[in-house]
Each structure stands twice: as structure tokens, then as C-alpha cells.
N, C-alpha and C positions, 0 to 999 in steps of 0.2 A: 469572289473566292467561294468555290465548295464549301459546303456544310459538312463537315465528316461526323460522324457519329462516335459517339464515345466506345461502344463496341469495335467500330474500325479501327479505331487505335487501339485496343487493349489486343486485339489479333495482329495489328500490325509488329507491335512493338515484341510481342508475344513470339510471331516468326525471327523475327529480326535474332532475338533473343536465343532461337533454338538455330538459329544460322551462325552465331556468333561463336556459340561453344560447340558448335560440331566442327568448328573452324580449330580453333583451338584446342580443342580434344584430342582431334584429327593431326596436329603437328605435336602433340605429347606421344600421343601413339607411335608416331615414327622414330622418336628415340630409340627404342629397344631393335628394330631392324637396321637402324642408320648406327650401333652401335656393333652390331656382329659384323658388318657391312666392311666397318673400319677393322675389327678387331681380327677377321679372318682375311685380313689383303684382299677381302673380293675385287678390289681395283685391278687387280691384277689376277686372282687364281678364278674369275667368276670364268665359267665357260656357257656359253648362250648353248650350246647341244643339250646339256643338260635339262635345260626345261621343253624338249620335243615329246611331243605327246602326252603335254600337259595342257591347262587354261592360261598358259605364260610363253609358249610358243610363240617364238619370232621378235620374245623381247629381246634386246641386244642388251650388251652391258655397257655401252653410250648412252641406248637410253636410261637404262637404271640411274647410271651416275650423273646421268643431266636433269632428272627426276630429284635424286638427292640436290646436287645442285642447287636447285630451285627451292625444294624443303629449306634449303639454310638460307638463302636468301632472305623465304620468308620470314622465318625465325630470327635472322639481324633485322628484319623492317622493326619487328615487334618490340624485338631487344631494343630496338633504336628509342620507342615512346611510343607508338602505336598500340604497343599494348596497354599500355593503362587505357586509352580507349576503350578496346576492347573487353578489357576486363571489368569494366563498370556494367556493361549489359555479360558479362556470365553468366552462366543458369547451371550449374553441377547439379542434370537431370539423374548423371548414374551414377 
């Protein structure tokens, strides 16, 4: 077995830590767009022309809604018990 050094674990655990809540941060943050998302039909009124000659050009609105999709997926894994996992290494950096 490796020796690891007490330092490598205090970075490990450290990364781990700042991966965890960027994770979780990162699906809090999408409430507020996953919420106009819903609240303005963009299921239906989103038109992809709109964002030409922007840095969103060529996104469709399947991908957007397969993107949210996946957001909630994540968000029931979590719902499910994952999250208390996850939220024993939280780190509320901001």
C-alpha cells in the first residue's frame, strides 16, 4: 500500500470538497432559470432564431429542455438520499 501523506489528503479531500459544492451550488443556481423556463411556456413560445448572433447560437430548444431534463433528474437522484452524501462534505465558499 502507498504512504500518502497527510498533506495529500488534506488537498484531496479539500478538492473533493470544492467539487461537491460547485456541484450543488451549480443545481441551486438553475432554479431561478428552470423557474421562468416553466413560468413563461418557453416549452413552447422558446424560439432558437432568437439567440442568432449571440454565444447561444445553434442551441435548440430540445436541447435546452433535455438539459433541464437532466437538471431534474439530477435534483430527484439527490432528492432521493444522495444528498445527504453530499452535503456532509459542503463547503458554503460564497
Amino acid at each position: 500500500m502507498a504512504t500518502v501523506t497527510v498533506q495529500a489528503q488534506i488537498d484531496t479531500v479539500n478538492r473533493l470538497r470544492v467539487a461537491v459544492t460547485a456541484v450543488l451550488d451549480a443545481l441551486e443556481d438553475a432554479d431561478k432559470p428552470l423557474g421562468v423556463w416553466t413560468s413563461q411556456d418557453y416549452s413552447n413560445a422558446f424560439n432558437a432564431d432568437n439567440l442568432a448572433g449571440t454565444p447561444h447560437e445553434g442551441i435548440t430548444k430540445d436541447a435546452v429542455a433535455n438539459a433541464i431534463n437532466s437538471i431534474n433528474a439530477l435534483k430527484a437522484l439527490i432528492a432521493a438520499g444522495h444528498g445527504t452524501n453530499l452535503y456532509k462534505l459542503y463547503w458554503p465558499i460564497r
